[in-house]
N, C-alpha and C positions, 0 to 999 in steps of 0.2 A: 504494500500500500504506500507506504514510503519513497517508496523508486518513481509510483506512478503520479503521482505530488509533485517530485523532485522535476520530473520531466516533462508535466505540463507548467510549469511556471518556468523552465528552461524554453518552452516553445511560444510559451505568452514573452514571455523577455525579448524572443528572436522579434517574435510579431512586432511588438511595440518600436524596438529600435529600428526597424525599417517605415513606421507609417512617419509619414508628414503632415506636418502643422500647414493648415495656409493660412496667408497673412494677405494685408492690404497695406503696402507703402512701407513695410516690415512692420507690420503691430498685426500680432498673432490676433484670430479674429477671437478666439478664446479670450483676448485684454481689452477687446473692444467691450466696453459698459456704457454703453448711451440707450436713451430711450426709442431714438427713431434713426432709421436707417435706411437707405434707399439702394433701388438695386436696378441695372437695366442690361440688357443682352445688348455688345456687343458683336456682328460678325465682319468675318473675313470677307475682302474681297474676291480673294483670290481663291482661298479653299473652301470648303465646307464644315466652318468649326463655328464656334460660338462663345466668347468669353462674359465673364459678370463684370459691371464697372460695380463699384461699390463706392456708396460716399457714407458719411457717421458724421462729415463737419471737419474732416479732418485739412490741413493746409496741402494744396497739391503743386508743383511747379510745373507739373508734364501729366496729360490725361494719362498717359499709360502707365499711372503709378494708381490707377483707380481699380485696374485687376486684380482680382483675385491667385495669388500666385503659391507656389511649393515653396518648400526650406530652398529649395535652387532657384529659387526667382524665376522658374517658368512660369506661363499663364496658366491655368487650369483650364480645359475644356470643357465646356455645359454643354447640355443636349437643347436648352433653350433657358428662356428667362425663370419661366417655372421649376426647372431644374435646381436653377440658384435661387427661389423662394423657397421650396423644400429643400435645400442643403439650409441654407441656413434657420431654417425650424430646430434642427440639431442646437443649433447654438442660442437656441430658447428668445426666439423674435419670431414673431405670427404675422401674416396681411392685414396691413390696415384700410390703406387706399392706393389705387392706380389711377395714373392721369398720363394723358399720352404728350412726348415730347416733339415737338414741331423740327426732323429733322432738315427738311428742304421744303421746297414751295408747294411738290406734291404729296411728300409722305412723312410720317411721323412712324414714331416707337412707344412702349408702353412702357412705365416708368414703374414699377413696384415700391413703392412704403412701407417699409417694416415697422414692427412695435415690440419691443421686450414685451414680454408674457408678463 
């Protein structure tokens, strides 16, 4: 019984040191503590991916620090905007309001608002 102990907390250890934290602008979204948060789908022009911009109020120099990114400062790939409102459910922020953003003269995006639970 003791071996089999020993070896699932050796295999939770592996687990844990390989998952990744993601952050926004480097502030793990784990240390993000605000009440509202906004979130909206990013995509590519080129390929077919989708990233999350995220804002919380934070100061930005460069939109592309509004991603969502790994310990390695990649982007994270969403399957869509709703993707990154249920990823960050996890992180105890629920929907509060959508309002669409006026991206050029013909089309807009949908803007998601989070709330702490």
């Amino acid at each position: 019984m003791k071996k089999l102990t020993l070896a699932a907390a050796i295999v939770a250890g592996f687990g844990l040191f390989n998952a990744k934290a993601q952050n926004v602008n480097g502030m793990k979204l784990t240390d993000i503590h605000v009440d509202y948060i906004q979130i909206r789908s990013v995509k590519s022009l080129l390929a077919d991916k989708q990233w999350i911009a995220l804002e919380y109020g934070q100061k930005v120099g460069d939109y592309s620090e509004l991603y969502i990114r790994d310990d390695d400062g990649k982007k994270l790939e969403f399957n869509s905007a709703i993707d990154g409102v249920n990823k960050m459910k996890a992180y105890g922020y629920e929907l509060f309001s959508v309002y669409a953003e006026q991206i050029d003269k013909d089309s807009n995006r949908p803007v998601y608002v989070l709330k702490r639970k």
